[in-house]
C-alpha positions in Angstrom: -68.3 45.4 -235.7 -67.7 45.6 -239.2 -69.1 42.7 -239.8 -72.3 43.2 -238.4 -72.8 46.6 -240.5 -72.3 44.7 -243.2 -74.8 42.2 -242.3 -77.6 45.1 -241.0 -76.7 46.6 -244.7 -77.4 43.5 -246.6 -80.0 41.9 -244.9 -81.6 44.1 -242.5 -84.2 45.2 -244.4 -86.7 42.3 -246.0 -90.1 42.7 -247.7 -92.3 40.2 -249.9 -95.4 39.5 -250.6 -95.2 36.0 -248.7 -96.4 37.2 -245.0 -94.8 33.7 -244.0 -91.4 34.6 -245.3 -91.2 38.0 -243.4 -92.1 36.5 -240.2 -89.6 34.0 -240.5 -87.1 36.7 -241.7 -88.1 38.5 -238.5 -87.2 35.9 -235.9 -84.9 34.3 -237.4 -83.0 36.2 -239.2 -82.4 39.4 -237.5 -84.9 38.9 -234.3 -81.8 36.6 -232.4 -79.5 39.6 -233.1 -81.7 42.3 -232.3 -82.6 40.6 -229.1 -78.6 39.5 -228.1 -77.9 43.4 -228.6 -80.9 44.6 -226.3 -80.2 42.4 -223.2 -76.2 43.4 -223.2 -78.1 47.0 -223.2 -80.3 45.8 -220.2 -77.3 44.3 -218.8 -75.8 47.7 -218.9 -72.6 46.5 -221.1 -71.9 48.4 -224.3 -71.3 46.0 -227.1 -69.2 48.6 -229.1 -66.5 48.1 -225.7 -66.8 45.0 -224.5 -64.5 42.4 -226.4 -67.2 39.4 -225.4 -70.0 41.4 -226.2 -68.6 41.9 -230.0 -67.9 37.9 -230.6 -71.3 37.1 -229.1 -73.1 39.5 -231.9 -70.7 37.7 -234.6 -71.5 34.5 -233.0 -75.3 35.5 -233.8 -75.0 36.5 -237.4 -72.9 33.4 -238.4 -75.5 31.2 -237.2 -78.0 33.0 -239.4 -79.5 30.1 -242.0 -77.9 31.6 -244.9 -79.4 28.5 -247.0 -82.9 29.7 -246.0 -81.9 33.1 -246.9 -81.0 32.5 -250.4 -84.3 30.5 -250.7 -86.4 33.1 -249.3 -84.7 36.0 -251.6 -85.3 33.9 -254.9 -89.0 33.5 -253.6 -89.4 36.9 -253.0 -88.3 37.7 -256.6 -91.2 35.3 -257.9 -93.7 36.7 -255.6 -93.0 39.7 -256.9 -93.0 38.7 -260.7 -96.5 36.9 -260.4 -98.2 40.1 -258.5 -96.9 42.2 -261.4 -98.2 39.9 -263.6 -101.2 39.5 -262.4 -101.9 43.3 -262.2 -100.9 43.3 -265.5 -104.2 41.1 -266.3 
């Protein structure tokens, strides 16, 4: 499971000013994840416990398109640049 803290820690939490981005970043990223965890919940089997359960979450966050990640991060940081330069104006 220490994989998946590690993954919560480093991409867990996105913003940018691109709407289209976020929403991507939402079900794509972390929304399969998220998800996977909640129905072993519903299913009443605790993900911490169960052997399956923990290579099933893994499975989810090594299919994450860590291309498109990358691509989305370096966008954000130009977003970002051109709304502080254009307050700037």
């Amino acid at each position: 499971m220490k994989d998946y803290e590690n993954f919560v820690a480093k991409y867990g939490d996105f913003t940018s000013p691109i709407a289209k981005d976020v929403e991507y970043w939402n079900d794509k990223v972390m929304g399969p994840t998220v998800n996977l965890i909640d129905a072993l919940y519903a299913q009443g089997i605790d993900p911490m416990r169960n052997q399956e359960a923990r290579s099933m979450i893994e499975r989810s966050v090594r299919n994450v398109p860590y291309t498109w990640v990358n691509k989305a991060k370096q966008r954000k940081a130009a977003a970002e640049e051109y709304v502080k330069n254009r307050a700037a104006l």
